[in-house]
C-alpha positions as CSV (number, residue, x, y, z in Angstrom):
1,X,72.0,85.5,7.8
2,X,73.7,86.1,11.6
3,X,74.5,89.6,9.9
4,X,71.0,90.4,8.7
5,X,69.5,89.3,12.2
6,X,72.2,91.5,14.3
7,X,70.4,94.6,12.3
8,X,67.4,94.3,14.0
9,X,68.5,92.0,17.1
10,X,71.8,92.9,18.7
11,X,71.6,90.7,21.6
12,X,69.2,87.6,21.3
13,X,71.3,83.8,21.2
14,X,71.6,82.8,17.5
15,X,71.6,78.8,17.3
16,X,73.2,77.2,14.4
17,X,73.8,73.4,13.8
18,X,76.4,70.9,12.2
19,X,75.3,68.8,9.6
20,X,73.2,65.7,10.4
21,X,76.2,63.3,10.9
22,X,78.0,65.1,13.7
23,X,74.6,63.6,15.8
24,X,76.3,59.9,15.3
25,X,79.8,61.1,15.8
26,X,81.3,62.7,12.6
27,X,82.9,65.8,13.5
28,X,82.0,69.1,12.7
29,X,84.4,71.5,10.4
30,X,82.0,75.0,11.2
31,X,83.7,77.7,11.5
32,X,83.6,80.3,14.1
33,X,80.9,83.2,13.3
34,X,82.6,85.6,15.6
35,X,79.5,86.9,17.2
36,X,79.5,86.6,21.5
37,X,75.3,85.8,21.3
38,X,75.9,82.7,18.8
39,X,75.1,78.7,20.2
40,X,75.8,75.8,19.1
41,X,72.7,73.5,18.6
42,X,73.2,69.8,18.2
43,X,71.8,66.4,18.5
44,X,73.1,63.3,19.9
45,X,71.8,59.5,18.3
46,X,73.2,56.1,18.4
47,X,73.6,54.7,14.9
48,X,74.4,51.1,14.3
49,X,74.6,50.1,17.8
50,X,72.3,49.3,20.8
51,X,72.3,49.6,24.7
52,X,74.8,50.2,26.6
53,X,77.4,49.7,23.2
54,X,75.9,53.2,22.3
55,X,77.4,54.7,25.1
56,X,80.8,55.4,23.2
57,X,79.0,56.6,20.4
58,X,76.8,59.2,22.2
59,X,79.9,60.5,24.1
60,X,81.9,61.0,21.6
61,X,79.1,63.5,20.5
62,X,79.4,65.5,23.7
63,X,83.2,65.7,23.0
64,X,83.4,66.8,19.9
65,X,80.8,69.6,20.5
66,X,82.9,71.0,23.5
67,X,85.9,71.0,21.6
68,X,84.1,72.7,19.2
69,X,82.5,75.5,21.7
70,X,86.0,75.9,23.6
71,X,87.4,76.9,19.9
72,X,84.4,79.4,19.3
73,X,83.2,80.7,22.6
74,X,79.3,79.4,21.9
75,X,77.1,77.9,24.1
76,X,76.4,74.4,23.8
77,X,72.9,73.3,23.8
78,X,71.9,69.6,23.3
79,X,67.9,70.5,21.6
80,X,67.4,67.0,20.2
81,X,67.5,63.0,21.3
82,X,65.5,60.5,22.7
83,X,62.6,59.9,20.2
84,X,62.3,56.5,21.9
85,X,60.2,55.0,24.7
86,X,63.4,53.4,25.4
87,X,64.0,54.4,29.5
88,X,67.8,53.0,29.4
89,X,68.7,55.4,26.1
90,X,67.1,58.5,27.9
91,X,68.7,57.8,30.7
92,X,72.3,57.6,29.2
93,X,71.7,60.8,27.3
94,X,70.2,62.9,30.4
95,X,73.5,61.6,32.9
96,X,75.8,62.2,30.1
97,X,74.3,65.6,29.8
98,X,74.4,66.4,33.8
99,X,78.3,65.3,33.2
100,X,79.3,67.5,30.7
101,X,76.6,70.2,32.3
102,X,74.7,71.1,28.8
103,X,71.6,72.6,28.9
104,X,69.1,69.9,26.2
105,X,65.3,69.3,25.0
106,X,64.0,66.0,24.7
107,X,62.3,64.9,21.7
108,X,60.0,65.3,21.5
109,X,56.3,66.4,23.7
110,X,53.6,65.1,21.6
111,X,54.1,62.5,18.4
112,X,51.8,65.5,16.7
113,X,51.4,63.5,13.3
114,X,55.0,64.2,12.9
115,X,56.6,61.2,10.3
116,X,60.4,61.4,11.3
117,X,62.5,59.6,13.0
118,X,61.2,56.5,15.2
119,X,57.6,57.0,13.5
120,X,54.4,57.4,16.0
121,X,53.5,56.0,19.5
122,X,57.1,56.1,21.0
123,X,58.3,59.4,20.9
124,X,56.2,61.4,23.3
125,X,55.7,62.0,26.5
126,X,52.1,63.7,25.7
127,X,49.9,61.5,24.4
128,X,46.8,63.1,22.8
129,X,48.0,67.2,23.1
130,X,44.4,68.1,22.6
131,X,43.8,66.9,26.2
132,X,45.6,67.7,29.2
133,X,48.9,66.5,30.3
134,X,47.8,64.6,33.4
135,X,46.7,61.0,34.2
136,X,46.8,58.3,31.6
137,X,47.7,61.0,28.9
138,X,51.5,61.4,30.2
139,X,53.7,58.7,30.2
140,X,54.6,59.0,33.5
141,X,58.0,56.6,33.7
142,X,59.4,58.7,30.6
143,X,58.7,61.2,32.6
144,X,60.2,60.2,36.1
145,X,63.7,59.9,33.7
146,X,62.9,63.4,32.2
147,X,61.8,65.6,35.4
148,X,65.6,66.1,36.7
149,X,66.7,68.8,39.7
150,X,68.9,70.9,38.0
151,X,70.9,74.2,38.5
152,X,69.2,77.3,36.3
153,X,70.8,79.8,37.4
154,X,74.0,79.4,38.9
155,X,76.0,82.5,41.6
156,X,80.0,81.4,40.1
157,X,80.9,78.5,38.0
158,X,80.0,75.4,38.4
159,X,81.9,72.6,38.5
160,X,80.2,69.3,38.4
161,X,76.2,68.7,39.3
162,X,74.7,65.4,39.0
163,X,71.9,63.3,40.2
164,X,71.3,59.9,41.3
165,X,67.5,58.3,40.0
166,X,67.6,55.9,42.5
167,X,68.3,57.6,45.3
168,X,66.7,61.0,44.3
169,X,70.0,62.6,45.4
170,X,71.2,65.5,43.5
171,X,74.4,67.3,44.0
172,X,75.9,70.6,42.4
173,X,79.4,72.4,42.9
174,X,80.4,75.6,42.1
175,X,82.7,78.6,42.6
176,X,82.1,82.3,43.4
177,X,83.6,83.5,40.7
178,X,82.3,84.0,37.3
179,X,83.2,81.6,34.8
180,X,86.2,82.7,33.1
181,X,88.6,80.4,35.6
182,X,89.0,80.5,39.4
183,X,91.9,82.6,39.5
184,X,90.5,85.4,36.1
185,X,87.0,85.2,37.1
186,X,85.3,88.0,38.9
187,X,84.1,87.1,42.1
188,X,80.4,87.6,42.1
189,X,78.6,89.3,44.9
190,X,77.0,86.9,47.9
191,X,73.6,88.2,47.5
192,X,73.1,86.7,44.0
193,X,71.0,83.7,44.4
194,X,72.1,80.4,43.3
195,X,68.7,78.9,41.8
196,X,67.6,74.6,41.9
197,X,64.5,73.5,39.9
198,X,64.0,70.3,41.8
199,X,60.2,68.8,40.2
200,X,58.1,67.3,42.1
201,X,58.0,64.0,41.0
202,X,61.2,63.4,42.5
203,X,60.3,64.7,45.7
204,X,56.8,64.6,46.3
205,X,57.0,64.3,50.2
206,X,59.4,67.4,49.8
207,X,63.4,67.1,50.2
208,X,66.3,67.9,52.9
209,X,69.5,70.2,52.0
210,X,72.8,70.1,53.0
211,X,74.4,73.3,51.9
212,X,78.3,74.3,52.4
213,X,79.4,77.9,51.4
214,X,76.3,78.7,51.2
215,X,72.9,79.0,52.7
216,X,69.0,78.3,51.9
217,X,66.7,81.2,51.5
218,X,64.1,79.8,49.8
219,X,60.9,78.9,51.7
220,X,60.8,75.0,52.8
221,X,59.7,72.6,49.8
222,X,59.7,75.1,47.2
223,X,60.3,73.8,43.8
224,X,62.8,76.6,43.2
225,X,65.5,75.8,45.8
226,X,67.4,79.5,45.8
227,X,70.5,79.6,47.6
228,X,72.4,82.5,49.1
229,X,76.4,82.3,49.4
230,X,77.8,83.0,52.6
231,X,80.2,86.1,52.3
232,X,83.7,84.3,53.1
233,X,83.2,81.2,50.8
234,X,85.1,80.4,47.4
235,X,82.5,77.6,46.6
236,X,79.8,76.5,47.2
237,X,78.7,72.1,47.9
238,X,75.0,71.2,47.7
239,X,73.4,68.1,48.2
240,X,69.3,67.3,47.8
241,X,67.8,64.4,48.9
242,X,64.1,63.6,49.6
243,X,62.5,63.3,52.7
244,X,61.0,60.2,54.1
């Protein structure tokens, strides 16, 4: 199938997935397909277990996909979990993804009739999506755990980002160089912006930087934090935190 889509498509990311039980911690035996554009999509579910018990269970998910992707070369992308109205379990899932820096989706937006998994009323953060997502219609808590700052495009590889929901504090650290190892690794150019969604639910007053390596050249409260790397650093240290 990879083949018959690289015929018309030679460059677009082709997502494959394990089968079902690699989302409660089987393993996956996939081989590699060989193709630079391929990810690996993959869920991540606590089965037979509850609370802070799953927490084992869901990281052992995490480890076997990047043992997986450091075998094959694909990206990682986490595009299903949650399916709960359960704040603690999305929680878990969205930290645990900020550790091992994988891009996800939560499932899902709307319930939308749909008969899997935890069945209607808990699985959305939408409502009614025949109406718009504001007031009562958007579960606004669930979304408070969703709406994260995180990096989107990032000037080097990064090495750790992270952010703290009580405090609001977000942090991200990365190198200049491109990510094939510190000492391989190309060093990128200091006028490629680093770039920060930080949502506005997090900081609706606006936010303060602190910025080493590297300096801010986006325009004050903008929901894109862009970053510009001064031209003698080898990293870069950012921390966000709201304003009063």
């Amino acid at each position: 199938m990879l083949d018959a889509i690289r015929t018309v498509d030679p460059s677009t990311l082709v997502f494959y997935e394990p089968l079902v039980l690699f989302d409660f911690g089987a393993d996956t035996a996939h081989g590699d397909l060989g193709d630079p554009g391929a990810g690996f999509s993959f869920h991540d579910y606590c089965l037979g277990a509850a609370g802070p018990a799953c927490e084992p269970l869901e990281e052992l998910v995490f480890e076997n996909a990047e043992r997986h992707v450091a075998a094959t070369g694909d990206v990682p992308f986490l595009t299903e979990y949650g399916a709960t109205d359960d704040l603690d379990t999305i929680e878990r899932l969205v930290r645990l993804s900020d550790a091992h820096m994988v891009s996800w989706q939560y499932w899902h937006y709307c319930d939308c009739a749909d008969p899997t998994t935890s069945g209607p009323g808990v699985q959305a953060v939408v409502v009614d999506p025949s109406e718009p997502p504001t007031g009562a219609n958007v579960k606004r808590e669930k979304l408070r755990v969703l709406a994260r700052p995180y990096p989107r495009a990032v000037a080097g590889t990064p090495r750790s980002f992270g952010f703290d929901p009580d405090t609001a504090r977000f942090e991200l650290e990365y190198s200049a160089r491109t990510p094939k190892g510190d000492a391989l690794g190309r060093r990128l150019d200091a006028r490629v912006d680093t770039e920060v969604f930080l949502p506005r639910i997090q900081y609706p007053d606006g936010y303060s930087v602190q910025a080493r390596g590297a300096e801010v050249v986006s325009e004050p409260g903008a929901r894109v934090l862009r970053l510009e790397r001064l031209r003698r650093s080898r990293s870069v240290e950012v921390a966000v935190t709201p304003k009063p």
